[in-house]
FILUMDO-20701 format. One record per residue (C-alpha): residue in three letters; x, y, z. Coordinates in Angstrom, 1 decimal. Layout:
N
  residu       x       y       z
     ALA       X       Y       Z
...
# end
This chain:
420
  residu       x       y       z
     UNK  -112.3  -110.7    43.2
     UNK  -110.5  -113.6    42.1
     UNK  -107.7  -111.5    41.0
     UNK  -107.4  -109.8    44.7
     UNK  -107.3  -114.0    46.3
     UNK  -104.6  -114.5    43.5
     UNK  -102.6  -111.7    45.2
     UNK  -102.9  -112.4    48.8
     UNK  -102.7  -116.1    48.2
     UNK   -99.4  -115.6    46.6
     UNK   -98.4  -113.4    49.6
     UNK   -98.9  -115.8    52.1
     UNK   -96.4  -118.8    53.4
     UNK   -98.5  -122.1    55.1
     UNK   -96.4  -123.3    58.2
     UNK   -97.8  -126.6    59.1
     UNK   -96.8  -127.9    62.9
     UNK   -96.6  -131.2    62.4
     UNK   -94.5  -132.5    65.6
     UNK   -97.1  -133.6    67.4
     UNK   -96.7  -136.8    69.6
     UNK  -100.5  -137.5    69.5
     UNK  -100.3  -139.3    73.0
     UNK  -103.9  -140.0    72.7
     UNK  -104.0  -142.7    70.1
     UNK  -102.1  -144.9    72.2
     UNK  -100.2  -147.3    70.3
     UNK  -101.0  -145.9    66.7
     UNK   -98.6  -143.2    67.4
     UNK   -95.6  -144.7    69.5
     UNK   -93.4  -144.8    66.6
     UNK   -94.7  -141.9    64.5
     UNK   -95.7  -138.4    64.6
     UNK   -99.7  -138.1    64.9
     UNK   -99.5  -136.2    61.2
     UNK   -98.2  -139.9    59.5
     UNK  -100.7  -141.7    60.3
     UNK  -102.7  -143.4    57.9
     UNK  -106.0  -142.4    57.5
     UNK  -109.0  -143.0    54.7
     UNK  -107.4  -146.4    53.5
     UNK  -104.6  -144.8    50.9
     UNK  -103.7  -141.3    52.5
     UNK  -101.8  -139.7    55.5
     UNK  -103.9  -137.5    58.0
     UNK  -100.9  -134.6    56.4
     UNK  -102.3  -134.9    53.6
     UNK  -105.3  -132.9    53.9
     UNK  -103.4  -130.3    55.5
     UNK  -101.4  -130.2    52.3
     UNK  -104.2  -130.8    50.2
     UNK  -106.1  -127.8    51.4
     UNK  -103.1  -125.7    50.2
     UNK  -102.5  -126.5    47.0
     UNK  -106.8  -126.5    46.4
     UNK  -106.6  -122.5    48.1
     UNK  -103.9  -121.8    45.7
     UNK  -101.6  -121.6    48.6
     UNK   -98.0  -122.9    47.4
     UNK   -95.2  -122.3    49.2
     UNK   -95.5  -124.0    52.9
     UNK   -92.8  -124.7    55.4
     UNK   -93.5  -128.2    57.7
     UNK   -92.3  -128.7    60.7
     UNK   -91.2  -132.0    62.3
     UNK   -90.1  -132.6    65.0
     UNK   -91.4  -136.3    67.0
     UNK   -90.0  -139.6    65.4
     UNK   -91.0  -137.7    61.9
     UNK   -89.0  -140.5    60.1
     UNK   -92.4  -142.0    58.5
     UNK   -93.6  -138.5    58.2
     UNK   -90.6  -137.3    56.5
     UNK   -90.5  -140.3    53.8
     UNK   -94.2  -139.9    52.9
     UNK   -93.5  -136.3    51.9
     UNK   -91.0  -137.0    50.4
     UNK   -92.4  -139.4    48.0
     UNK   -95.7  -136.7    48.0
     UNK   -94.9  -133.5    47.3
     UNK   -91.3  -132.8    46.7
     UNK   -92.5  -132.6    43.0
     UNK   -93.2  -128.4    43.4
     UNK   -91.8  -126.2    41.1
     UNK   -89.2  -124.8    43.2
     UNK   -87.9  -122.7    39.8
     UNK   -91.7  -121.1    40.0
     UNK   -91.6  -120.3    43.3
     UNK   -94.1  -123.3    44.7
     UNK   -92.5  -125.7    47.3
     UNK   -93.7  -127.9    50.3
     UNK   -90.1  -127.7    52.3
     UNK   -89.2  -129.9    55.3
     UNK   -87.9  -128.0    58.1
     UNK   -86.9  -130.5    60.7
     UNK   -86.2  -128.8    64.3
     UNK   -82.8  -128.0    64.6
     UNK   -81.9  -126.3    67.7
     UNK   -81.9  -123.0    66.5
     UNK   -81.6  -121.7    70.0
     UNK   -78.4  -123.0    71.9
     UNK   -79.6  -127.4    72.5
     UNK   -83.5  -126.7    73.1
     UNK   -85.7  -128.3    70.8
     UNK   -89.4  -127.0    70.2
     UNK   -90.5  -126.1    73.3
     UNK   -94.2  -125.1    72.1
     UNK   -96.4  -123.7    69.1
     UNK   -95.3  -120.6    68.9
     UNK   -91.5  -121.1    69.4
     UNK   -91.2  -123.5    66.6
     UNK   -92.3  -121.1    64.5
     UNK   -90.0  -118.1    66.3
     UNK   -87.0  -120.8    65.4
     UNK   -87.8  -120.3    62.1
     UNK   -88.2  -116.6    62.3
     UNK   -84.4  -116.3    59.7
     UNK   -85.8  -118.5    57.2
     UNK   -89.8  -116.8    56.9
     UNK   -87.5  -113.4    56.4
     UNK   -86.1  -114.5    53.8
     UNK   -88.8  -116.0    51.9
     UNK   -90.5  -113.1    51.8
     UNK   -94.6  -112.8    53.1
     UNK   -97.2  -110.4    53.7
     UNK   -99.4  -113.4    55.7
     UNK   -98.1  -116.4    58.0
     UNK  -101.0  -119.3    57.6
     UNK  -100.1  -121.5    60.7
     UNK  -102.0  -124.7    60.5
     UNK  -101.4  -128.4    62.8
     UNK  -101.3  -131.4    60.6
     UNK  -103.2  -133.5    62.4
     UNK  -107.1  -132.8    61.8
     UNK  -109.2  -134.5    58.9
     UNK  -110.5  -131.5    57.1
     UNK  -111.6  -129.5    54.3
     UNK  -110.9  -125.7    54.4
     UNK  -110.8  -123.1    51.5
     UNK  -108.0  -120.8    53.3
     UNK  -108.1  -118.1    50.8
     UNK  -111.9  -117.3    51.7
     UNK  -110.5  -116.9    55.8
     UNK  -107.3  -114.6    54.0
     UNK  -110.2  -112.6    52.4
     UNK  -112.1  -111.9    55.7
     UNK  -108.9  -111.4    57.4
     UNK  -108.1  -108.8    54.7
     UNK  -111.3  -106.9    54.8
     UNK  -111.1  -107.0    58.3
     UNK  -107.8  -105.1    58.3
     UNK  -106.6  -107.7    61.2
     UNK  -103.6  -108.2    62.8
     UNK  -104.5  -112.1    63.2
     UNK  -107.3  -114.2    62.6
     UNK  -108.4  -117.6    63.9
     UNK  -110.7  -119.7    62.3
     UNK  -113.4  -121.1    64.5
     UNK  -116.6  -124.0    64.9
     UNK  -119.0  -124.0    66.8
     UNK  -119.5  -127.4    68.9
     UNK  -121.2  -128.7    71.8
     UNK  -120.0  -127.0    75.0
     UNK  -119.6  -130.3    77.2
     UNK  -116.7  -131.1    73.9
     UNK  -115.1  -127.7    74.4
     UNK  -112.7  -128.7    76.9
     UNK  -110.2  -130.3    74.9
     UNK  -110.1  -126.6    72.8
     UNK  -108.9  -123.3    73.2
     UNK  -112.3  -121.6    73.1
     UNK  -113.0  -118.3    72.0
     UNK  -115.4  -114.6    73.2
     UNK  -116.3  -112.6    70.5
     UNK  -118.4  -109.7    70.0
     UNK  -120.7  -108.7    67.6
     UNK  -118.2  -107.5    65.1
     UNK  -116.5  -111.4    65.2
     UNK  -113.3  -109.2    66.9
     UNK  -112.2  -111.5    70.1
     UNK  -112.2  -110.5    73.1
     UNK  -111.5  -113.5    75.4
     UNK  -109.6  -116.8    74.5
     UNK  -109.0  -119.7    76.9
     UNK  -107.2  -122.4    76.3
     UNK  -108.4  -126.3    77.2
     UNK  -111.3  -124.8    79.9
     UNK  -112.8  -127.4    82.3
     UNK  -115.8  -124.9    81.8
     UNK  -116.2  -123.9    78.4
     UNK  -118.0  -120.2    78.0
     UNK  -121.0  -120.4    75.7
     UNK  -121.7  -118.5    72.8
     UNK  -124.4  -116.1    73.7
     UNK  -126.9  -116.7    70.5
     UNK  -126.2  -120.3    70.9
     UNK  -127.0  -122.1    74.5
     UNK  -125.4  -125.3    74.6
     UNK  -122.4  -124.3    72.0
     UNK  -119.1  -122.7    72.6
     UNK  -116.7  -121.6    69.6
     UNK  -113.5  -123.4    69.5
     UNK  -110.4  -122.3    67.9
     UNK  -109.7  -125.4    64.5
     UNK  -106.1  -124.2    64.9
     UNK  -105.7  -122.4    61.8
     UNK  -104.2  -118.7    62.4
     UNK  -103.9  -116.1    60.1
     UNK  -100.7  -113.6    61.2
     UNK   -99.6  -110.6    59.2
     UNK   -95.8  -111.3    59.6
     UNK   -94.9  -107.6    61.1
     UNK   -97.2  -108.8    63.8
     UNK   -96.1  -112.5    64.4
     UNK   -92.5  -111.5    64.4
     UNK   -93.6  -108.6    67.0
     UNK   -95.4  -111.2    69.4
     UNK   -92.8  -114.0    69.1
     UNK   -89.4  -111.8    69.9
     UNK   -92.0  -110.7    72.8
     UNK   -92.9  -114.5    74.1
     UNK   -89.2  -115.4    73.5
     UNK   -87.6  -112.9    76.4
     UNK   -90.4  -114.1    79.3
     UNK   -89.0  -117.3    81.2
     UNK   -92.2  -118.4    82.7
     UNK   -93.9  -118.7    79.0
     UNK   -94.8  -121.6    77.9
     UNK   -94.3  -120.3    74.1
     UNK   -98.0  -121.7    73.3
     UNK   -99.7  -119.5    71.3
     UNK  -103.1  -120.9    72.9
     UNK  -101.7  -120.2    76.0
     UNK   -99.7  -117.5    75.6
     UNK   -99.2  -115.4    72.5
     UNK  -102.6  -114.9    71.5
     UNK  -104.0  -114.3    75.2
     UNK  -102.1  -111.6    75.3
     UNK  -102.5  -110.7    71.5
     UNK  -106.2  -109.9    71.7
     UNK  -105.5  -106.8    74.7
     UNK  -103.2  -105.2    71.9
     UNK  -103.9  -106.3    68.1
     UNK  -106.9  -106.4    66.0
     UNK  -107.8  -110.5    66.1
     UNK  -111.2  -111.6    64.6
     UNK  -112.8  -114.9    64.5
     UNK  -113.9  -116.3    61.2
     UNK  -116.4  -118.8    61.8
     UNK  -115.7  -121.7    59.3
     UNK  -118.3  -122.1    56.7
     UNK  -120.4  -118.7    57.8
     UNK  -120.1  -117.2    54.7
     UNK  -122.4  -120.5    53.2
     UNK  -119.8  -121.1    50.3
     UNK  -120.9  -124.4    48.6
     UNK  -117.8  -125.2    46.3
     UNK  -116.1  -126.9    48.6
     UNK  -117.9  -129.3    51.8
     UNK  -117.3  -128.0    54.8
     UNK  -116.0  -130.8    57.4
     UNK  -113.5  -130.7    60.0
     UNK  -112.7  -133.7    62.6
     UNK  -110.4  -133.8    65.4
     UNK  -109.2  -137.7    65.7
     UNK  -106.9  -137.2    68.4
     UNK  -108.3  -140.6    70.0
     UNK  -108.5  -143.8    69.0
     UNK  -112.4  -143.6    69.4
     UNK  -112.2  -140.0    67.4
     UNK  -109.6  -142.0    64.5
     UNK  -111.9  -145.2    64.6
     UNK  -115.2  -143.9    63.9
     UNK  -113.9  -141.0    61.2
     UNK  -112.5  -143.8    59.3
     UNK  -115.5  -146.2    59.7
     UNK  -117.6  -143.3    58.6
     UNK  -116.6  -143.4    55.0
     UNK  -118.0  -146.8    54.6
     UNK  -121.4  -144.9    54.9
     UNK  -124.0  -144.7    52.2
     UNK  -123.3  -140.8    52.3
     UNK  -119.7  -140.8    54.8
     UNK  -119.7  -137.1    56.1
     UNK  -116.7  -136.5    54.4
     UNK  -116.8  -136.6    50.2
     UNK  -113.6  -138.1    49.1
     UNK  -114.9  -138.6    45.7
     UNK  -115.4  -134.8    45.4
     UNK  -113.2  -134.0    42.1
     UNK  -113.5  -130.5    42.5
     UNK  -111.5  -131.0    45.7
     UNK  -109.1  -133.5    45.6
     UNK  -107.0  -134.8    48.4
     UNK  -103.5  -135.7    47.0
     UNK  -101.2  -138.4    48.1
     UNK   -98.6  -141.1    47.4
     UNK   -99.9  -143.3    45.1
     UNK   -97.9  -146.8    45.4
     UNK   -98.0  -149.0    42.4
     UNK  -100.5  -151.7    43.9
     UNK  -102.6  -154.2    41.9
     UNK  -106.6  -154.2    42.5
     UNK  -108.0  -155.4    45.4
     UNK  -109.0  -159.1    44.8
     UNK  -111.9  -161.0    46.2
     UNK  -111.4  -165.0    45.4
     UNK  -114.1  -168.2    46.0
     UNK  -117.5  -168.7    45.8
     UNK  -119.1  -171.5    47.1
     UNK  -121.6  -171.0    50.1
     UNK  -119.4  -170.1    53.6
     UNK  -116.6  -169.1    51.8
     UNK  -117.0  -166.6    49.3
     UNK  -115.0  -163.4    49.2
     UNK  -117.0  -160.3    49.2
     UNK  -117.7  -157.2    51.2
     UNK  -120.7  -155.3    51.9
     UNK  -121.0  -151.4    52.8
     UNK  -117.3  -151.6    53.0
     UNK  -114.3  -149.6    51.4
     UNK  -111.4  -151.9    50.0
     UNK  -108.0  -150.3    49.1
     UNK  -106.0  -151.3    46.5
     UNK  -103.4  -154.4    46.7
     UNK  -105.8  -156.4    49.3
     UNK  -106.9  -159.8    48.9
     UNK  -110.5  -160.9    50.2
     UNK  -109.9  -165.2    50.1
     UNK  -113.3  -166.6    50.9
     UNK  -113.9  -164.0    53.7
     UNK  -116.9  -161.9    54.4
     UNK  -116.3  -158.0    55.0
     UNK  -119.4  -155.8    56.5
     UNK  -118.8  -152.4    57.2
     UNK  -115.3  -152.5    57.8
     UNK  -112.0  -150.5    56.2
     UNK  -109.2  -152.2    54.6
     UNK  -106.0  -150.1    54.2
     UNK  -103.5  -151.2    51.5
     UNK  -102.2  -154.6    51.2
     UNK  -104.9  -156.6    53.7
     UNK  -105.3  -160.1    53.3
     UNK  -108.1  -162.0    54.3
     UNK  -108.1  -166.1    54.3
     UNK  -111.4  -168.1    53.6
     UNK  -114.0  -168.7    56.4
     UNK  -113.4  -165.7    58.2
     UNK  -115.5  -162.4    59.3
     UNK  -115.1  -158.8    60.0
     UNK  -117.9  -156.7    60.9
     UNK  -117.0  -153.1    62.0
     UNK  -113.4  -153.1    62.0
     UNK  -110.7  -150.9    60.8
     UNK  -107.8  -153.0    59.5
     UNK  -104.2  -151.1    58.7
     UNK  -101.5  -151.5    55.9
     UNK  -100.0  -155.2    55.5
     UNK  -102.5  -157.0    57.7
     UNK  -102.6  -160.5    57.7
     UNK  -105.9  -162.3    59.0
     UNK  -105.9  -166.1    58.7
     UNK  -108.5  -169.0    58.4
     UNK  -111.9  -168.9    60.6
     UNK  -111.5  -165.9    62.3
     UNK  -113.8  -164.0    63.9
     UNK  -113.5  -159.7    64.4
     UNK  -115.6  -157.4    65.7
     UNK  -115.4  -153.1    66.3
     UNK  -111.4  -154.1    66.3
     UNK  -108.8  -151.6    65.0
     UNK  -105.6  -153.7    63.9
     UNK  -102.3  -151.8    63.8
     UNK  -100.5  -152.2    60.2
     UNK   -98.2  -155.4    59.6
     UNK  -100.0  -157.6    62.2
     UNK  -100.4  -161.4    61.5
     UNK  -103.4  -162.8    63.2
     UNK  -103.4  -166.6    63.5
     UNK  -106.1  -168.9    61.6
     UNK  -109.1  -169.3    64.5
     UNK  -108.6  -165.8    66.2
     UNK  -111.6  -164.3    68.2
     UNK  -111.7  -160.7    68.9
     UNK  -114.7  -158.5    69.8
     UNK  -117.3  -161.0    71.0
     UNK  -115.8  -161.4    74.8
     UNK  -115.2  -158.2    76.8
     UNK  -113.8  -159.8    80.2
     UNK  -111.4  -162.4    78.0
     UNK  -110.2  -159.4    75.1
     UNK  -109.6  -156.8    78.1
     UNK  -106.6  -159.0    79.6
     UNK  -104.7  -158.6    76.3
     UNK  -105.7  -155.6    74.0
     UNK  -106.1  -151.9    74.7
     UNK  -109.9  -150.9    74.9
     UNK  -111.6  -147.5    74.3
     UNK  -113.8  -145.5    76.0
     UNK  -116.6  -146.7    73.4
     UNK  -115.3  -150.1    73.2
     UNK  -113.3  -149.9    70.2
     UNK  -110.2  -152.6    70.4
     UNK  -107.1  -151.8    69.5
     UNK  -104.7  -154.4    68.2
     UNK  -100.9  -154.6    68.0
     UNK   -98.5  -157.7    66.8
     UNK   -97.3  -157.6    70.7
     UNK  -100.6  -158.1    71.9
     UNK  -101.1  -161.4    69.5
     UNK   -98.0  -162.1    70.8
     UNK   -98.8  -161.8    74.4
     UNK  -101.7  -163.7    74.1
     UNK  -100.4  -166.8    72.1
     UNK   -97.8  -167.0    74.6
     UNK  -100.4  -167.4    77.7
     UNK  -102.5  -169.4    75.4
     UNK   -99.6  -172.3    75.0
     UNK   -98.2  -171.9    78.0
     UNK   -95.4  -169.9    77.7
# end
């Protein structure tokens, strides 16, 4: 069997779509594509997506910028352009490039029909077409062994989730042989699955196309004006009527080798909490799990540092996670996140925060449920978190409450605060 992954592993080629603006995370994302953005404390939501690959023993993928990719483009860079291209294993950048007179992407499935030339080329029974932007952990070659022994045309993995969360999702129908028979995508009503009131299958994103197929649909989608060149919306609608497309239900087959999780953190809520939840006694996602690594730049950083101890001002940090190159100067952390290269000055306190690459936090400050955006300087005596009526004139709130912080808005408000 693990001769027969070897061989359809090795005939497959990973695109990853990694254009997306990400509109939802508000600031976090107005200079980068969603895909770069940090995540975990030391990695880049990509790199999961990547991850996943190399751990299925898929090597050769094609990603796909598009959206102010210039972060996104450097930290792969720095990541993975160590492949053995003589060996034939390679993660190649494949900016858009107006294959098609000047129109850039216009949807899912045309960036990957712009691309059509180059996928001839390299050669591939299977097209594993995956987003970058989820927080997950996925053995692909167990889905390319269902689609196989499904003889299908396209498979999509799927997870079950509470029907009033559908919405945002294209959700599938299926019957009882897991072929689908109905896909719709982003419903204000989410269908149900019938065994299981209350939940509706949702597609994760993650297609399986034999090429013949995918090159078949997308010359299709290409000639109809009115398309949107989506394949939620448009390829595989029409797809399901005329190939053999089966739903594999991530996880079903129990495997236990590698944890099954899977987050969507398109919003800053989503982002907030999936990165608080590693500070957990047992965070639902294992990143300590060495039989399945997630790889990533590693910068050359020093150990985080926690300095003083006299009563009031004495750095330390409880249920927290503290990335390398920060400095903890008399502060006290509780359940809080520190990306790379934080420092913290003496007397102050976090308690449920997120705090980003190259923070600055001075003297006697006070934060609470705040998510600070990377290279902010916060000023000795700031107050965030404790007054909803005074914080809602000068940060961006969440849905939950979460408060999102950005150098402008410490700049906004120390220029109302000294008159300016």
């Amino acid at each position: 069997m693990s001769q027969h992954i070897g061989l359809l592993t090795r005939d497959t080629i990973a695109l990853i779509l990694a254009g997306g603006k990400g509109s939802r995370l508000k600031h976090l994302t107005e200079d980068r594509a969603k895909p770069g953005l940090p995540f975990g404390g030391k990695y880049k939501i990509i790199d999961f997506t990547l991850s996943n690959c190399m751990n299925s023993g898929i090597r050769r993928v094609n990603v796909l910028t598009q959206y102010k990719s210039s972060e996104l483009l450097d930290h792969i860079q720095k990541s993975w352009s160590r492949m053995p291209w003589e060996l034939g294993e390679y993660v190649n950048i494949v900016p858009a490039q107006q294959q098609i007179g000047d129109l850039w992407y216009r949807g899912t499935a045309d960036a990957v029909y712009q691309n059509l030339k180059q996928l001839r080329k390299q050669h591939c029974k299977y097209v594993l077409i995956l987003g970058g932007d989820h927080i997950y952990k996925m053995d692909y070659s167990r889905m390319l062994r269902q689609h196989a022994k499904n003889n299908a045309d396209i498979s999509i993995a799927s997870i079950p989730v509470n029907t009033k969360h559908a919405s945002p999702f294209g959700v599938l129908g299926i019957n009882s042989d897991m072929r689908i028979i109905e896909f719709v995508e982003k419903p204000e009503c989410p269908p149900e699955m019938p065994d299981l009131p209350g939940k509706s299958l949702v597609s994760m994103g993650v297609y399986i196309f034999n090429f013949d197929v995918l090159e078949k649909l997308l010359l299709a989608d290409a000639c109809l004006p009115a398309s949107q060149h989506d394949f939620g919306y448009n390829v595989i609608p029409k797809a399901i009527k005329q190939q053999s497309v089966y739903a594999y239900v991530f996880d079903s087959d129990g495997c236990a080798d590698v944890q099954a999780y899977w987050k969507d953190v398109g919003t800053v809520d989503q982002y907030f909490h999936a990165n608080l939840d590693l500070v957990q006694l047992e965070p639902e996602l294992n990143l300590y799990d060495k039989h399945w690594p997630i790889y990533s730049f590693q910068e050359q950083l020093p150990g985080a540092k926690f300095i003083f101890d006299e009563e009031g001002c004495r750095g330390q940090a409880i249920d927290s996670v503290i990335t390398a190159g920060c400095i903890i100067s008399g502060a006290t952390l509780k359940k809080s996140l520190l990306f790379t290269c934080v420092t913290i000055e003496r007397y102050s306190k976090l308690g449920h925060c997120v705090i980003l690459p190259n923070v600055r936090i001075g003297k006697r400050c006070n934060l609470y449920n705040v998510l600070v955006v990377e290279d902010c300087i916060i000023p000795d005596d700031f107050c965030i978190g404790f007054d909803y009526e005074s914080d809602k004139n000068f940060y961006e709130i969440s849905e939950s409450g979460v408060i999102l912080v950005t150098q402008e808005m410490i700049d906004n408000f120390l220029k109302i605060e000294h008159g300016g």
